[in-house]
C-alpha positions in Angstrom: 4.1 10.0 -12.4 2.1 8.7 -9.8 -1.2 9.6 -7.9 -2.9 7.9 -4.7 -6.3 7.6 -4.0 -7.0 6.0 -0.7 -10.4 6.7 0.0 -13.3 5.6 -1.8 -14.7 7.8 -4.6 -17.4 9.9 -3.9 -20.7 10.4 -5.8 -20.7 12.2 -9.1 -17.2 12.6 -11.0 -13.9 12.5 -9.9 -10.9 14.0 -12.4 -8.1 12.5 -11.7 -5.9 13.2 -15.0 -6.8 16.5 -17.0 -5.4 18.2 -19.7 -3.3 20.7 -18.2 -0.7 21.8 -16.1 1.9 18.9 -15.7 -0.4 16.6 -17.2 -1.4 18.4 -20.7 1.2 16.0 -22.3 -0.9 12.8 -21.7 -3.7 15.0 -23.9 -6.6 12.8 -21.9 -9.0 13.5 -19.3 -9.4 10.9 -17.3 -11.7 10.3 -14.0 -14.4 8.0 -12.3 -18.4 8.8 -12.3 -20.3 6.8 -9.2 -24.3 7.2 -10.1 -26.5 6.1 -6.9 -29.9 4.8 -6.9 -32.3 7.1 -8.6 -29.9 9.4 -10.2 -29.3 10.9 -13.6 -25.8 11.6 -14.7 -25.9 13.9 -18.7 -22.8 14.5 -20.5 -22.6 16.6 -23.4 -19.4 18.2 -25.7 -18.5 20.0 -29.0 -14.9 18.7 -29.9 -14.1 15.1 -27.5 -14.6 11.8 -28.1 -15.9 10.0 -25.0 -15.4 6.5 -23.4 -18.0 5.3 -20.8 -16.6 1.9 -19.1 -18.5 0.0 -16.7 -16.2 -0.7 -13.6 -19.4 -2.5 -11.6 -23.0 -2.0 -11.0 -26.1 -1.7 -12.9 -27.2 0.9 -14.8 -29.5 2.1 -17.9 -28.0 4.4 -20.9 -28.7 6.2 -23.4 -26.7 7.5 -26.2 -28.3 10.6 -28.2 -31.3 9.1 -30.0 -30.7 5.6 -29.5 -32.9 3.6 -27.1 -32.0 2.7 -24.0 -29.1 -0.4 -23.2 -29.5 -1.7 -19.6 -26.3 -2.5 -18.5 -24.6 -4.6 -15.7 -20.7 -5.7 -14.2 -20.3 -7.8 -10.6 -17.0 -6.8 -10.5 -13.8 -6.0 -12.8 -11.9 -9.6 -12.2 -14.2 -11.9 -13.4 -16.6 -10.5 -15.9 -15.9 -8.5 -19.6 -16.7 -4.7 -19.4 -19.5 -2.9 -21.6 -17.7 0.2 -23.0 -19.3 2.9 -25.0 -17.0 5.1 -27.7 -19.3 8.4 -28.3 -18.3 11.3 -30.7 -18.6 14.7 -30.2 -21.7 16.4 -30.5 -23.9 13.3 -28.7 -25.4 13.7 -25.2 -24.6 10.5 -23.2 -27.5 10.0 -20.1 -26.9 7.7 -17.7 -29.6 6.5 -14.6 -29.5 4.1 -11.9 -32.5 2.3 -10.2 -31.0 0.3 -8.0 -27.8 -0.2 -5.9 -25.3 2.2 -7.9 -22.4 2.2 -10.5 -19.4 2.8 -11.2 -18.1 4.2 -14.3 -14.5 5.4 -16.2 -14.6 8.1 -18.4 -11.9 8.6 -21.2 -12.0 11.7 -23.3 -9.8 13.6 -25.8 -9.9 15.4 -29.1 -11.1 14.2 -32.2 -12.8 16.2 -34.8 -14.0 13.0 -36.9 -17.3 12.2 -37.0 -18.1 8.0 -36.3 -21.2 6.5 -35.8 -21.3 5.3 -32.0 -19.4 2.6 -30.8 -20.9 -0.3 -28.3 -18.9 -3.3 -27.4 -21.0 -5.8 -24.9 -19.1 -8.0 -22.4 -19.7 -10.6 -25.4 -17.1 -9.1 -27.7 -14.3 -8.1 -25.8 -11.3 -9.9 -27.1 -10.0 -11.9 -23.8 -6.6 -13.6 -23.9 -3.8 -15.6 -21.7 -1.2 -13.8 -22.5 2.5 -14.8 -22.4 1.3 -18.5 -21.6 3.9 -21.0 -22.8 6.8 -18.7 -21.9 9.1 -17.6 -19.3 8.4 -20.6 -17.0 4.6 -19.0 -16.7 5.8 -15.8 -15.3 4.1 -13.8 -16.9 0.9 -15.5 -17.6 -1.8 -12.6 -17.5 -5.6 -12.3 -18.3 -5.5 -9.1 -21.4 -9.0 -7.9 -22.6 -8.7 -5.4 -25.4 -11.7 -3.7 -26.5 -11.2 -1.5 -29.0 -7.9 -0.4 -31.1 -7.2 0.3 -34.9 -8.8 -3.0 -35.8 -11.7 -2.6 -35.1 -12.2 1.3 -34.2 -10.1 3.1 -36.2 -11.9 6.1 -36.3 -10.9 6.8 -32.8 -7.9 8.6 -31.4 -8.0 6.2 -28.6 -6.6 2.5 -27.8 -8.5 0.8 -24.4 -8.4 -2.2 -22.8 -8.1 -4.3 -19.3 -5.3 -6.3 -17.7 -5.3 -8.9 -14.8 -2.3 -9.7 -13.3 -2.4 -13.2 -11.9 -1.2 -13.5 -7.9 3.0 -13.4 -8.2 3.3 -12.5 -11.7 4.6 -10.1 -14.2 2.6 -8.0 -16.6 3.3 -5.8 -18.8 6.6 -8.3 -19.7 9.1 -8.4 -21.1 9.7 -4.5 -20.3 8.5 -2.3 -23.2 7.8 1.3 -24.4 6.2 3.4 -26.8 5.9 6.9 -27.7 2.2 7.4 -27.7 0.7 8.5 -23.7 -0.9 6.0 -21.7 -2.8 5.8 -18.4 -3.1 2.5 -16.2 -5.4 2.4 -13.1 -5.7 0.0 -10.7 -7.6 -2.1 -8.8 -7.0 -5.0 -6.1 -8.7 -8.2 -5.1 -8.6 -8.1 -2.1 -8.2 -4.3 -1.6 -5.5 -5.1 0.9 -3.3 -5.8 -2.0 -0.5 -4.2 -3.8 2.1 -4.7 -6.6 4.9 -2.9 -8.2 6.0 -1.2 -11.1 9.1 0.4 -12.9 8.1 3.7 -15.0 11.3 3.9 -17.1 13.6 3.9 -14.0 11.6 5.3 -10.8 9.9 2.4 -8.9 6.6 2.6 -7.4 4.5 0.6 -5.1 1.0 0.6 -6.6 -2.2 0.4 -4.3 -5.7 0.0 -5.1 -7.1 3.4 -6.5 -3.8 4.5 -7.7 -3.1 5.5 -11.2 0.1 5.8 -13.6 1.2 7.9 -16.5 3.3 6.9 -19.0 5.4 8.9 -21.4 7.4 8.7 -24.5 10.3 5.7 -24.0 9.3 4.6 -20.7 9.3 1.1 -19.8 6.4 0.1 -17.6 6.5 -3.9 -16.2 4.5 -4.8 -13.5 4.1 -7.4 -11.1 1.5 -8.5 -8.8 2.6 -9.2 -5.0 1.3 -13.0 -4.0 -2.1 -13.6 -3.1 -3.1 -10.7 -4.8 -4.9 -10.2 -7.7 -4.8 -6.9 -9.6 -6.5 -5.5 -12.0 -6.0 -2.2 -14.4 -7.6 0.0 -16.9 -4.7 0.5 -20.0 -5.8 3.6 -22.4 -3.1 5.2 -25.2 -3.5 7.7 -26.8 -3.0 8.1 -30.6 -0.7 10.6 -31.9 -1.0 12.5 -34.6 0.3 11.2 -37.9 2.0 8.2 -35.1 -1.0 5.8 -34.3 -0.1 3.2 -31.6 1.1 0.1 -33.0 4.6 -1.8 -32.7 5.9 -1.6 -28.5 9.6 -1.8 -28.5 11.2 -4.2 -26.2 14.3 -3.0 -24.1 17.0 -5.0 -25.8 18.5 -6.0 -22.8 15.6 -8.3 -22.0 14.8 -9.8 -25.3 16.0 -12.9 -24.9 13.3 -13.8 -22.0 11.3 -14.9 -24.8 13.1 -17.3 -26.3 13.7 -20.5 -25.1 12.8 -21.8 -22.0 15.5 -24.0 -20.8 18.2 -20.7 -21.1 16.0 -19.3 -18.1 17.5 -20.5 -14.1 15.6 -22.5 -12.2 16.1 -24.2 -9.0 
């Protein structure tokens, strides 16, 4: 499933996936907060966890009775996120005091109780992946910021991809059962890519945002000249955490050696 947003998002919060209707089964909420200058943005529930990632901007926040952390991002493509995991019962309070932010917000059910999580720009794990393999096809930039290894209290996995101009992500094609949510962003805006959820193509545009479900395969591939970028959140299941991704069988082989692969 696919959703289009051309147009640039407004102030305050945009939903774009909730937890009903056709989209209870992804069991996230999912949308974009813009603050501008000299605004205060609260947040406060009984029963979610929260994520708080800043896209770009500046900002200061506070999280219940902690201080404040004053936060900034130039952009998504070349500089780590801050991201903040917050329980349940804590206020989040976000103000702005000059230019404006951007933020994604992740939420879903937890009923555990974790101190709150903060992970600076500074320790988000930042990889090239699949270098060394498939001729560099499928060399990608993959920045995971929290999963079981280091948050395992939390019923979420999050983290960012770039795909490098002409190349695959998300490779060799893959599933898994747990819900997951990528949303994207181009450099320049212009740009566009492609993707394969389980067997429906779609062309993907800056804004946009994907759902995955149980058993779908999800590569990706970035058009030339083009650099995109996406948000990557799974949900846990229940008594299934996210772990192992299963790799269509069909396309195994891609990984092994180099010389089986054509080349002109």
């Amino acid at each position: 499933m696919q959703f289009h947003h051309q147009t640039p998002f407004g102030y305050g919060y945009t939903p774009l996936v909730l937890r009903n209707a056709g989209t209870a089964d992804m069991l996230m909420e999912f949308g974009v907060l813009r603050v501008q200058k000299d605004e205060k943005y609260e947040h406060y529930s009984e029963t979610d966890e929260r994520v708080w990632l800043l896209s770009q901007g500046k900002a200061h926040i506070c999280l219940g009775k902690e201080g404040w952390y004053e936060i900034s991002r130039p952009n998504t493509f070349d500089y780590a996120p801050w991201c903040f995991s917050v329980p349940a019962k804590v206020k989040i309070t976000i103000r702005v005091s000059e230019g404006e932010a951007e933020f994604y917000y992740v939420a879903t059910n937890n009923p555990r109780r974790f101190d709150i999580k903060i992970y600076p720009p500074e320790v988000c794990r930042s990889e090239f992946r699949g270098e060394g393999t498939m001729r560099e096809t499928s060399t990608r930039i993959v920045r995971t910021i929290f999963d079981d290894t280091n948050h395992p209290e939390s019923n979420l996995v999050i983290g960012e991809v770039i795909g490098v101009p002409g190349k695959w992500s998300s490779y060799p094609p893959h599933h898994h059962p747990q819900p997951e949510i990528y949303h994207y962003r181009f450099l320049p805006e212009q740009g566009f890519g492609l993707t394969a959820i389980g067997n429906t193509p779609y062309i993907i545009r800056d804004k946009d945002t994907i759902l995955i479900r149980d058993g779908e395969d999800h590569p990706q591939v970035t058009a030339p000249g083009y650099a995109m970028w996406y948000l990557w959140v799974i949900r846990h299941l229940e008594n299934l955490r996210y772990g192992p991704q299963y790799v269509a069988e069909a396309h195994q082989w891609v990984n092994g050696p180099e010389d089986r692969i054509w080349q002109p």
